[in-house]
C-alpha positions as CSV (number, residue, x, y, z in Angstrom):
1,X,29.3,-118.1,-21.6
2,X,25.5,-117.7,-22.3
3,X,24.5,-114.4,-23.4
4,X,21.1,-112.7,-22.8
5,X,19.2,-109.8,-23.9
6,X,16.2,-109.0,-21.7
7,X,13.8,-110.3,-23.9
8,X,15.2,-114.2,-23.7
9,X,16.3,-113.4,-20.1
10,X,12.8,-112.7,-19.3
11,X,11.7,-115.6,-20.9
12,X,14.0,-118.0,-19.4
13,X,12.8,-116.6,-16.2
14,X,8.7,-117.6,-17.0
15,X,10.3,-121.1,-18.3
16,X,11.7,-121.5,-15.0
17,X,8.1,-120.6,-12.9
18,X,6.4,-123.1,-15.4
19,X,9.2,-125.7,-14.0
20,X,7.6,-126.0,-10.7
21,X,9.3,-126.9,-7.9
22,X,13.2,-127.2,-8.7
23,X,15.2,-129.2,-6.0
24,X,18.1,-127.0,-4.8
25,X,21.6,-128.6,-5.8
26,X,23.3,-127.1,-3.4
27,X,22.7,-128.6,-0.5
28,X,23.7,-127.4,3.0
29,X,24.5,-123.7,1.0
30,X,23.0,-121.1,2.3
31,X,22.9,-119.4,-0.8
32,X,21.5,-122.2,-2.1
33,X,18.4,-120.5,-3.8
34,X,20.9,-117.7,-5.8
35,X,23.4,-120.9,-7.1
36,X,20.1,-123.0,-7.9
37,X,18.9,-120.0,-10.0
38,X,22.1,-119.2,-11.3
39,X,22.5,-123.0,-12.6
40,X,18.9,-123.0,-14.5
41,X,20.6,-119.9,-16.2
42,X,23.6,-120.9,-16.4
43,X,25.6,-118.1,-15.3
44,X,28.2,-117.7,-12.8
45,X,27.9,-115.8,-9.4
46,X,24.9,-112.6,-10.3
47,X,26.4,-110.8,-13.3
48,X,24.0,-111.4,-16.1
49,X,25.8,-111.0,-19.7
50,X,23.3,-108.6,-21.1
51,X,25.1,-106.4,-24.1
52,X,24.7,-103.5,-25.4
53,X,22.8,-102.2,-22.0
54,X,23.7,-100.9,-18.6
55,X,25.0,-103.4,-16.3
56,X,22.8,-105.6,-14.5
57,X,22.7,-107.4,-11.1
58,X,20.8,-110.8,-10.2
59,X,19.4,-111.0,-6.5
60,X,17.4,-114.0,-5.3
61,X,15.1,-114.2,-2.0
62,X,13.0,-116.5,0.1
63,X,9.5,-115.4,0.4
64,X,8.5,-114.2,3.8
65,X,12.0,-114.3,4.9
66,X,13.8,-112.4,7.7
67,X,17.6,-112.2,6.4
68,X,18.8,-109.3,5.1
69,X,20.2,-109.0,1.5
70,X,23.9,-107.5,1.5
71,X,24.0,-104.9,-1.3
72,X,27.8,-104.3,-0.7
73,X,30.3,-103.9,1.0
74,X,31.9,-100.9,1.7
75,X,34.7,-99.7,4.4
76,X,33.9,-96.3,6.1
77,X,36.4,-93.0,6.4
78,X,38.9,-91.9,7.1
79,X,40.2,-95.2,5.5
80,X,43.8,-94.3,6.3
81,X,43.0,-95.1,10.1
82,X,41.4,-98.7,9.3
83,X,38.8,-97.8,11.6
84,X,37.3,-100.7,11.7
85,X,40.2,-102.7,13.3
86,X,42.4,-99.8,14.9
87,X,39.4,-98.1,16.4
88,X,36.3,-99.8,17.3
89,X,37.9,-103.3,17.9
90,X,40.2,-102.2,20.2
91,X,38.3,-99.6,22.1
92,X,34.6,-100.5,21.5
93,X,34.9,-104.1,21.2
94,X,34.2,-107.2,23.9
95,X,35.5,-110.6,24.7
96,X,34.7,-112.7,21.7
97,X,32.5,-116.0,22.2
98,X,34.7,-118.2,21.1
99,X,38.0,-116.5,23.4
100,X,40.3,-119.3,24.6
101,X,38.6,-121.9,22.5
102,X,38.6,-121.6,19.2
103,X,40.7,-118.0,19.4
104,X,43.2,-117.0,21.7
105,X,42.2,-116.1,24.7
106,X,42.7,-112.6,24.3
107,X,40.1,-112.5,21.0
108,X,38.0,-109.6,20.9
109,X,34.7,-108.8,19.0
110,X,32.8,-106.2,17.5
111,X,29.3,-106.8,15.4
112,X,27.2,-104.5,15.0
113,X,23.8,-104.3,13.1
114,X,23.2,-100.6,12.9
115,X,19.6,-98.9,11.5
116,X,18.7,-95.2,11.2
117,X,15.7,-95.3,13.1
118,X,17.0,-96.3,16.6
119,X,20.0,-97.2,18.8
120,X,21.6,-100.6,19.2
121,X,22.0,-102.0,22.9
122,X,25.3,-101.2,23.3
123,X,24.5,-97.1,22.2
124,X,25.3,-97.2,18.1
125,X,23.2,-95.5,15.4
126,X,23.5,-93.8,12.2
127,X,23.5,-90.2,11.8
128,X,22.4,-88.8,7.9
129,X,23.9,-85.3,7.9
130,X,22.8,-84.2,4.4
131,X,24.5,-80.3,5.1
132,X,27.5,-82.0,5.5
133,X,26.9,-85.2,2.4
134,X,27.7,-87.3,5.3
135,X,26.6,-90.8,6.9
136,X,28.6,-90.7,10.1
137,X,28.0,-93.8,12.9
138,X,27.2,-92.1,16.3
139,X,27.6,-93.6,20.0
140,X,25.4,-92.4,22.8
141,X,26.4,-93.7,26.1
142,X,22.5,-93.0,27.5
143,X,21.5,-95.3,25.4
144,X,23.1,-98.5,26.2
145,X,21.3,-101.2,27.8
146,X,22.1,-102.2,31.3
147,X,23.3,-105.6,30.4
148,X,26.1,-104.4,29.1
149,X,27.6,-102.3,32.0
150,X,30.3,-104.2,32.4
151,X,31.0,-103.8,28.9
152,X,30.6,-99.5,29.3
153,X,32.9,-98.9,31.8
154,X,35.3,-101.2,29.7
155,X,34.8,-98.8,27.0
156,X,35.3,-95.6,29.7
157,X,38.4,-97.0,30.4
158,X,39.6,-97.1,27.1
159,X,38.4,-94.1,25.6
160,X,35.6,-92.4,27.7
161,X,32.2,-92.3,27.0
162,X,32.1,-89.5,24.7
163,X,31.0,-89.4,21.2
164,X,33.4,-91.4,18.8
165,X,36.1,-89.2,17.6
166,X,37.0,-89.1,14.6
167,X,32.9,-90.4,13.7
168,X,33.3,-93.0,11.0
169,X,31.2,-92.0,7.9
170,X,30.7,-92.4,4.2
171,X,30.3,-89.3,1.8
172,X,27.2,-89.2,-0.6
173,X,29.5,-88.9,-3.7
174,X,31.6,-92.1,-2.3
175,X,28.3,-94.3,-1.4
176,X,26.4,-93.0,-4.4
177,X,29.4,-94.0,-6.8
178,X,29.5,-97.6,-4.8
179,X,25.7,-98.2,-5.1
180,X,25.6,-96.7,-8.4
181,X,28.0,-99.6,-9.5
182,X,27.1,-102.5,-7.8
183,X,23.6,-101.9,-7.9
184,X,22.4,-100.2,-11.3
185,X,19.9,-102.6,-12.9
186,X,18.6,-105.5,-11.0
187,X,16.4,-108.7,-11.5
188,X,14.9,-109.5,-8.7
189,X,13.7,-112.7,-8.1
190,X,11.8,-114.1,-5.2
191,X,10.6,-117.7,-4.4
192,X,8.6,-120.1,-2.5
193,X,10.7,-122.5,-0.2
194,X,9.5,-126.2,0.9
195,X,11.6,-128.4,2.9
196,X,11.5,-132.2,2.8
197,X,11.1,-133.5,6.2
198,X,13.4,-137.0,5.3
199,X,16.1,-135.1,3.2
200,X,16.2,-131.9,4.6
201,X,16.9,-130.8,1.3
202,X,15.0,-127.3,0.3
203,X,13.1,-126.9,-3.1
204,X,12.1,-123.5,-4.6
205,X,9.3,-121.9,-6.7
206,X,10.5,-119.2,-8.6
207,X,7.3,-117.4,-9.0
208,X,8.1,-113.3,-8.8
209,X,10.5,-111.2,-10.7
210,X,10.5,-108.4,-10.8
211,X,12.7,-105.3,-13.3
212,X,14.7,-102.5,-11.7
213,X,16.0,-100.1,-13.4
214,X,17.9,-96.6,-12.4
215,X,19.4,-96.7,-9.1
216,X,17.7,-94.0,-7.0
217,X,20.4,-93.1,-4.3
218,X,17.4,-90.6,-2.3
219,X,15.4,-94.2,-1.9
220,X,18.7,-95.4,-0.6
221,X,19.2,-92.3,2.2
222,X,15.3,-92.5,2.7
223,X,15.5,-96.8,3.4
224,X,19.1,-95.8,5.8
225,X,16.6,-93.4,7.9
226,X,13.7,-95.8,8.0
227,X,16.4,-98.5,9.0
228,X,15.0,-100.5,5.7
229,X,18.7,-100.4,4.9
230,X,21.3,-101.4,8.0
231,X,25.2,-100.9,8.1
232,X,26.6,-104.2,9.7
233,X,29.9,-104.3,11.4
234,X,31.6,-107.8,11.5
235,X,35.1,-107.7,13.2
236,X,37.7,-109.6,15.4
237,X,41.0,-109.5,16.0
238,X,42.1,-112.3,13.7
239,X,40.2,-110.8,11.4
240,X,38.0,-108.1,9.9
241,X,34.7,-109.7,7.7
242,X,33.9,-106.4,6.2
243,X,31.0,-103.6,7.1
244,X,28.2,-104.6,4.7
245,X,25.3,-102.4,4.0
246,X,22.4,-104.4,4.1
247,X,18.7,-104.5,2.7
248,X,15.4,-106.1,4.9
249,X,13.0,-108.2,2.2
250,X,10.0,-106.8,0.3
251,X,12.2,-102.7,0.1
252,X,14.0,-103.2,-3.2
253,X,11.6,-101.5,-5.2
254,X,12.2,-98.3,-2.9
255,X,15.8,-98.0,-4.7
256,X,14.9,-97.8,-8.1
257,X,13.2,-95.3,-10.7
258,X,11.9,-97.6,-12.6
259,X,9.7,-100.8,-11.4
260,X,8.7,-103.5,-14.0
261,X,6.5,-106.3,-13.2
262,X,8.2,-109.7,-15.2
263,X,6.1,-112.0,-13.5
């Protein structure tokens, strides 16, 4: 295993802008442009060996792009009633896609990309109740579109159209002590992406980088209410995929103390 301090770590990462366009070897990966980095470094998955220090996190993004960045994943309370796949599947959830195909025919569905700033289509949101050190999810029935009428008295019939009850949430101390872990020093580096029209194989220009230091969870509650930051929901019956809290490009800088252009 390679070991790094910042200083050659750094380094390495100006080496690698002065390479030019690197061809991704990963072809047909969509994390192609984190395993292509992670290669030229020669590291495995985004751990960077850095000792002596505070751990340290490597995230990798297209320029200009759309996707989110998962930061973690994280299950929300109480956890003793699996919510996720005892509560919301069952009561909340619809007819999945793929019912009577590739799933039984009885496969149900619930995804959910949830922001702070306004309601999904189907009446879900996030609710930051900082008397109570709480994010809770909240469901308004008002606020579901009527495309999915069909689907709300499904959901009357289940459990009414009430708010949910228990509310699924995530204490400060909990989330903070999550973030705080998986996120407490990151590189981030961002890149230029060019397609070849014969190969369809991408190629990337690792050109920004920039250091983060001291997780800042108030620019993590601030990015949840801005809906910077979404909670995603990804269940069905054969199987739960995990609630991710995820980060739109160009807002890590708003979760750190300390910003340090590398390049």
């Amino acid at each position: 295993m390679k070991i790094f301090t910042k200083e050659i770590l750094i380094q390495k990462f100006k080496d690698i802008k002065r390479m030019g366009w690197i061809e991704n070897n990963r072809h047909n990966n969509h994390g192609g442009i984190g395993n292509t980095l992670e290669d030229l470094l020669g590291i495995e998955e985004n751990n960077l060996p850095i000792p002596n220090a505070a751990e340290w996190e490597l995230k990798a993004q297209k320029i200009g792009s759309s996707s989110l960045t998962t930061l973690f994943h994280s299950e929300p309370s109480p956890r003793a009633l699996k919510f996720v796949p005892s509560i919301l599947l069952p009561n909340y959830g619809w007819a999945h896609k793929e019912a009577g195909k590739k799933y039984q025919i009885n496969e149900m569905s619930f995804r959910q990309t949830i922001n702070g700033n306004n309601f999904t289509n189907r009446g879900f949101g996030i609710q930051i109740d900082r008397a109570s050190n709480k994010i809770l999810i909240t469901f308004d029935s008002k606020k579901v579109d009527t495309i999915h009428s069909d689907w709300l008295k499904s959901v009357e019939n289940n459990i009414g159209l009430g708010e949910l009850n228990p509310q699924p949430y995530w204490g400060f101390d909990d989330l903070m002590h999550k973030a705080g872990t998986k996120l407490p020093n990151t590189f981030y580096v961002q890149a230029e992406v060019k397609k070849d029209k014969e190969t369809k194989k991408e190629s990337y220009y690792y050109c920004k980088v920039l250091m983060l230091q001291k997780f800042n969870f108030e620019g993590f509650l601030k990015s949840l209410e801005k809906g910077n930051i979404l909670i995603d929901f990804d269940a069905r019956t054969g199987h739960n995929h995990g609630t991710k809290f995820r980060l739109r490009q160009n807002n890590f800088t708003d979760l750190y103390e300390s910003i340090t252009e590398v390049i």
